[in-house]
C-alpha positions in Angstrom: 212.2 158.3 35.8 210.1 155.5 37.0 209.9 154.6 40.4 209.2 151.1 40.9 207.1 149.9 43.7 207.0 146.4 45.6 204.1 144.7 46.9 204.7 142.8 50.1 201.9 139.9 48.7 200.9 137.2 51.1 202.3 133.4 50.1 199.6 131.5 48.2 200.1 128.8 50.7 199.1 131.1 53.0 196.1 132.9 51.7 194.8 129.6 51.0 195.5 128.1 54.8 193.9 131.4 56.0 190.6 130.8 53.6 190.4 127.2 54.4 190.4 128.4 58.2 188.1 130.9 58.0 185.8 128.4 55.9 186.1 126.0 58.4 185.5 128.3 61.3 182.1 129.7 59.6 181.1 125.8 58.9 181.7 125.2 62.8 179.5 127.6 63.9 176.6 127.7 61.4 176.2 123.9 61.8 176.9 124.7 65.5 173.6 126.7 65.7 171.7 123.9 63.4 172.3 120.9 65.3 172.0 122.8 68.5 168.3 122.6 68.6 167.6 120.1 65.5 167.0 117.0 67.8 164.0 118.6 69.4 162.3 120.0 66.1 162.6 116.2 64.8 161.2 114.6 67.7 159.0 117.6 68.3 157.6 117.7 64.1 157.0 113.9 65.1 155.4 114.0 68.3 153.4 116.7 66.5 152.3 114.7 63.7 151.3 111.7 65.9 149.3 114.1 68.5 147.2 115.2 65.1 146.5 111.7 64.1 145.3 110.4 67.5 144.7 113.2 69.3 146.9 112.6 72.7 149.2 114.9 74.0 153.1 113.8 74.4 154.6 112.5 78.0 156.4 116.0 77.3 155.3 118.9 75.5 158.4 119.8 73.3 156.2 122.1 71.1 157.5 122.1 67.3 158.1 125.7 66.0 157.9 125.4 62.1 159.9 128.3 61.3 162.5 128.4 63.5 163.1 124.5 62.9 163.9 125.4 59.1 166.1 128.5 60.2 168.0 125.6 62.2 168.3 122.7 59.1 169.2 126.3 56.6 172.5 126.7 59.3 172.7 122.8 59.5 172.9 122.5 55.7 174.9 125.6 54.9 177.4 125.1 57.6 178.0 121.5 56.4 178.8 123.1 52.8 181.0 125.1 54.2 182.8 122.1 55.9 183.0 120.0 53.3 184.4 122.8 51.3 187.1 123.6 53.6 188.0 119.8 53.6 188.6 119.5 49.9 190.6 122.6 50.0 192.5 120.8 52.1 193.0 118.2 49.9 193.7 120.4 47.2 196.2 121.9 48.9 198.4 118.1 49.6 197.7 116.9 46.1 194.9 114.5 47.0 191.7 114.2 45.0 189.3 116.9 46.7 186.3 114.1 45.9 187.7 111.1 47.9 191.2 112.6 49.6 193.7 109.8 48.2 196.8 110.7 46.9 198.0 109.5 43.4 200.5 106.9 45.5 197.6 104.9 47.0 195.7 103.8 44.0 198.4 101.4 43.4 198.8 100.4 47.4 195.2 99.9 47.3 195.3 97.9 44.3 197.9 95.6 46.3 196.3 95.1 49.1 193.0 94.2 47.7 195.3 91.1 45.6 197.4 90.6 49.0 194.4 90.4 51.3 192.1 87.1 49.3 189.5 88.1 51.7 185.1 88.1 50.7 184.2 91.7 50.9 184.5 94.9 52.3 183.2 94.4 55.3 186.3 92.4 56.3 188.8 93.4 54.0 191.9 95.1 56.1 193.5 98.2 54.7 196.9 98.5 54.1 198.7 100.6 57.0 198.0 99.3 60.5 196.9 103.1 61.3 193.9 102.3 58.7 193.5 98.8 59.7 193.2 99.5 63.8 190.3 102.6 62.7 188.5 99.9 60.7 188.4 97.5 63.3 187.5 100.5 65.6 184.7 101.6 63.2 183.3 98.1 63.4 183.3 97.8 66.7 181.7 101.5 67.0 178.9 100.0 64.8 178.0 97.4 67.6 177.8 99.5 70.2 175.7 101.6 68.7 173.4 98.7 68.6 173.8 98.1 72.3 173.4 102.6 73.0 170.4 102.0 71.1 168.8 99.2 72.0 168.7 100.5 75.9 167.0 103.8 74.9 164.8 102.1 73.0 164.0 99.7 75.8 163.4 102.1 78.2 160.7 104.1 76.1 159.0 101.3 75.3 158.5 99.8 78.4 157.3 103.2 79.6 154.5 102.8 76.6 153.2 99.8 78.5 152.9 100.8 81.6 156.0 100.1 83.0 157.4 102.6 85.8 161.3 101.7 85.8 163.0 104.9 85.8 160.1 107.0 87.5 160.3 108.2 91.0 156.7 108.9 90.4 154.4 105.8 88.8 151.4 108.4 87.5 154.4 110.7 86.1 152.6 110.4 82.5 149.6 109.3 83.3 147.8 106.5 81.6 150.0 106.4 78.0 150.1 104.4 75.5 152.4 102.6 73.0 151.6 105.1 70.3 151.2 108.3 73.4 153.7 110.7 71.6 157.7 110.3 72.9 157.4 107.1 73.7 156.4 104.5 70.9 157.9 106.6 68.3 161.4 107.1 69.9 161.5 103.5 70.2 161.3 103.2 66.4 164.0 105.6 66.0 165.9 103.5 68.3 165.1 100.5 66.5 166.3 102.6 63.1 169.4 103.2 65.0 169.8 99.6 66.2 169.7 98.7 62.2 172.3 101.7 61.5 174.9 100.4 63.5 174.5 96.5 62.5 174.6 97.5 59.2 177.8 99.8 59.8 179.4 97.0 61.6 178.5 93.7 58.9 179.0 96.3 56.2 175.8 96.1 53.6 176.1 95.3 50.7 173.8 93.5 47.2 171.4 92.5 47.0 169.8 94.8 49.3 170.3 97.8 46.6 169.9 100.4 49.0 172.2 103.5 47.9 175.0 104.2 50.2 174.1 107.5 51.1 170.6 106.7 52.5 172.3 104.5 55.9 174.9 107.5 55.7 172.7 110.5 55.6 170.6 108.6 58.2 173.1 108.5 60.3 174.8 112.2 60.0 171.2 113.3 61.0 171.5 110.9 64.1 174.8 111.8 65.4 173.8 115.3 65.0 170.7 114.8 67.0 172.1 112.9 69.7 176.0 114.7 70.2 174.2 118.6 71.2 171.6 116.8 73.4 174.4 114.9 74.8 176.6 117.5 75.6 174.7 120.5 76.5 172.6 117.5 79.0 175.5 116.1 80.3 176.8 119.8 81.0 173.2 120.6 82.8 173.8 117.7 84.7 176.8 119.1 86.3 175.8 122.2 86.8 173.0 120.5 89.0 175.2 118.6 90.9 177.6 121.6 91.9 174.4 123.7 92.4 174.1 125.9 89.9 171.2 124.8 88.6 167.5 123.5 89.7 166.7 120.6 87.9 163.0 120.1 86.7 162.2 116.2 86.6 158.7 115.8 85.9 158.7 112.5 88.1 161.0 111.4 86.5 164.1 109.4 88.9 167.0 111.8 88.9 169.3 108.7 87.9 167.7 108.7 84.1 168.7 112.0 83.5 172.6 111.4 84.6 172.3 108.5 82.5 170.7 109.3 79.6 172.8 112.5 78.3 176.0 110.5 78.7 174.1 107.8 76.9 173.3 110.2 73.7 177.0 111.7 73.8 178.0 107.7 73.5 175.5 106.9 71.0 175.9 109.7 68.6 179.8 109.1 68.8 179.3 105.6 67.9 177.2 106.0 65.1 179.5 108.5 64.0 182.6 106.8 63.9 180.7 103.5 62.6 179.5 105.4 59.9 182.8 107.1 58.7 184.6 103.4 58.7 181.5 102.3 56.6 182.1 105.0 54.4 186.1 104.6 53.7 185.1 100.8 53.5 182.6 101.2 50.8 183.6 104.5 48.7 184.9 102.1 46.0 186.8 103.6 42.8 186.5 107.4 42.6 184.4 108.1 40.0 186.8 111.5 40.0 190.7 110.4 39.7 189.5 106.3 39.2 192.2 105.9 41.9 190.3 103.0 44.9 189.2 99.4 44.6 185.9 98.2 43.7 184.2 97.8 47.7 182.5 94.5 46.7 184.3 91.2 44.9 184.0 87.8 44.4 187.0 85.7 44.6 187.7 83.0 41.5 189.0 79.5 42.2 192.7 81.3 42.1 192.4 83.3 45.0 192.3 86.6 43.1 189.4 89.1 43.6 187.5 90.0 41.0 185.1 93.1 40.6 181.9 92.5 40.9 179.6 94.0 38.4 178.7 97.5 39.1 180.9 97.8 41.6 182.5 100.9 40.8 179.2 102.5 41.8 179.1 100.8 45.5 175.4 99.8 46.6 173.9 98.5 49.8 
């Protein structure tokens, strides 16, 4: 006589929410540990590089730790993998494409919209849903301030370079520096990279520059990963100074700058973040995966109806 035995087996739903968690948790913390130090072994690999050439030392000495910066971009890199894998379980899991996330109902709302709207590109197209349309407009005007965020840190450093002493409780704080001294000049390219980042986020880029898509976009991840850590963990130093808990060390540096400035990266990081991911949803095109989307660039005929331009399945910059 057989005896039968049940199995009390999990829901698949289940097991798969649980994976997807678990993925997502790991993704959190490896890229967690990456960007928590990443900004300094960027600046730090270029301060670095510029001390070698001209052979002045930085207005800080960040030092630049060659193995420990690539332990940080391995967690970086792995624990993005794991996040993007977690998000197209996701999708999986509500019947979207795990590439771009639509569902097989929006390729024809998107298809309407793109004949309803008559308008010149991507950059000002609106989506259909007022949800996507308010993001959009959101995105856009994310992409400006990042320009402005930018453009004040970059100010700022510069006029440090030549000589200037605003934000400096101490005028001989660095000494005599240069344009070019290390941490000064060449964070004021970086912010001129980011003032281009978020102009080109906001008026949308697109041919004949050429420039793939994910160059702006991987430019910008890096950013926002730089800039959000610094941001936080300085803005949360900052407090702990003001409630005592913590001695401050400013280097001459006018206490104001620092109360300023962390906020300032938490802002700008943000911004280019959010500019970026409207950028993205604005110029992602036709899925090369389920072909569900719109081409992100067309011309208009004398009828009023868009036309594809050529290539445009594979969006460019």
């Amino acid at each position: 006589m057989e005896t039968a035995h049940h199995h009390r087996e999990s829901p698949p739903g289940r097991t798969g929410a649980l994976t997807t968690a678990a993925t997502t948790v790991a993704g959190l913390a490896l890229a967690g540990a990456g960007a928590s130090g990443i900004a300094f072994d960027v600046v730090g690999g270029i301060m670095a590089g510029i001390a070698a050439v001209t052979g002045e030392s930085g207005v800080v000495d960040l030092g630049f730790d060659l193995p420990m910066a690539a332990a940080r971009a391995a967690a970086l890199a792995a624990g993005t993998t794991l996040l993007v894998t977690a998000v197209r379980r996701r999708r999986r899991a509500r019947g979207a494409c795990a590439r771009c996330g639509r569902r097989p109902d929006q390729g024809a709302a998107d298809h309407g919209a793109a004949v309803h709207e008559g308008r010149g590109d991507a950059g000002h197209a609106s989506p259909a849903g007022g949800g996507r349309e308010t993001w959009q407009r959101l995105s856009v005007r994310a992409g400006y301030l990042t320009v402005l965020l930018a453009a004040g840190y970059g100010a700022l450093k510069v006029q440090w370079g030549l000589g200037g002493t605003v934000g400096l409780s101490d005028p001989r704080a660095f000494g005599d520096v240069h344009l070019w001294t290390p941490g000064l000049g060449d964070t004021g390219v970086l912010a001129l990279i980011g003032m281009a980042l978020g102009l080109g986020f906001a008026r949308t880029w697109r041919p004949p520059l050429r420039m793939p898509r994910w160059m702006p976009l991987t430019a910008a991840f890096v950013g926002s990963v730089m800039l959000i850590p610094v941001g936080v963990l300085g803005t949360g130093l900052r407090v702990a100074v003001a409630l005592g808990l913590a001695r401050p060390s400013l280097e001459g540096v006018s206490p104001w700058v620092f109360d300023v400035i962390y906020p300032w990266f938490l802002a700008w990081g943000l911004a280019m973040g959010t500019a970026a991911a409207g950028y993205h949803y604005r110029t992602r095109g036709i899925c090369r995966a389920c072909g569900r989307g719109r081409p992100a660039f067309v011309r208009h005929t004398g009828t009023g109806v868009p036309v594809a331009r050529e290539g445009a399945g594979t969006t460019t910059l």
